[in-house]
C-alpha positions as CSV (number, residue, x, y, z in Angstrom):
1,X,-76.6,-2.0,-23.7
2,X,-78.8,-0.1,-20.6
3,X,-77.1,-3.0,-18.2
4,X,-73.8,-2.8,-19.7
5,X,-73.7,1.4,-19.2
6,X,-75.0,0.8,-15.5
7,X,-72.2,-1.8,-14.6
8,X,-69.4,0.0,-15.9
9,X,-70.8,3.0,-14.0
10,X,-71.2,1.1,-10.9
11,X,-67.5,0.4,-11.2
12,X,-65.9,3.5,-11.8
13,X,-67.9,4.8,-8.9
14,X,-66.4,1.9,-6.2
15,X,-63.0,2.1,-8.0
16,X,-62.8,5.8,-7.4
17,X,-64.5,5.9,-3.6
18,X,-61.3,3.1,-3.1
19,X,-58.8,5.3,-4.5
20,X,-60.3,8.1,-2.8
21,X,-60.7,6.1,0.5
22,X,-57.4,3.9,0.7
23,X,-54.9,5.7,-1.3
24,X,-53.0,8.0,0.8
25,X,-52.4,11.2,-1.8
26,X,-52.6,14.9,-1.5
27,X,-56.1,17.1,-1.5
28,X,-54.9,18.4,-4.5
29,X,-53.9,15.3,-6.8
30,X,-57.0,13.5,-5.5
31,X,-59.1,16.2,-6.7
32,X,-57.3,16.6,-10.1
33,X,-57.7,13.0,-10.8
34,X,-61.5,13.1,-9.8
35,X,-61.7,15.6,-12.4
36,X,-59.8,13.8,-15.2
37,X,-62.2,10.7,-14.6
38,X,-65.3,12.4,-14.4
39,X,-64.7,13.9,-17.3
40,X,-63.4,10.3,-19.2
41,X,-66.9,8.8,-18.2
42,X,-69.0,11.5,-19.3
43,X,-67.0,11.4,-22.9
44,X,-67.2,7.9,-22.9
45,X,-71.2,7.7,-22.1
46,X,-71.7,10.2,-24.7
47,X,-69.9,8.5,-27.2
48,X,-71.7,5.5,-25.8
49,X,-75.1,6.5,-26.2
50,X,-74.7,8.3,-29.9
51,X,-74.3,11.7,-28.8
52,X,-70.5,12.1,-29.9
53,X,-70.5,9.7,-32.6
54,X,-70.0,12.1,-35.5
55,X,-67.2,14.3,-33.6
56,X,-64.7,11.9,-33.9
């Protein structure tokens, strides 16, 4: 489960430094959608790891 969380990590991380890095967008919308997905993966390792399993 520990290598499964650190994978999936380790792959939103390079798939957002190459959207970041390659995808010509505005400051603005780049920043936005760093937000939205930052805030996706720390939902989704909370559920994840037990801490948000009764909210839903």
């Amino acid at each position: 489960m520990l290598i499964n969380i650190i994978i999936t990590l380790i792959v939103v991380g390079v798939l957002l430094w190459l959207v970041n890095t390659y995808l010509p967008m505005d400051g603005k919308i780049k920043s936005i959608l760093n937000i939205v997905i930052v805030i996706a993966v720390v939902i989704w390792l909370l559920r994840s790891l037990g801490v948000l399993g009764g909210l839903g």
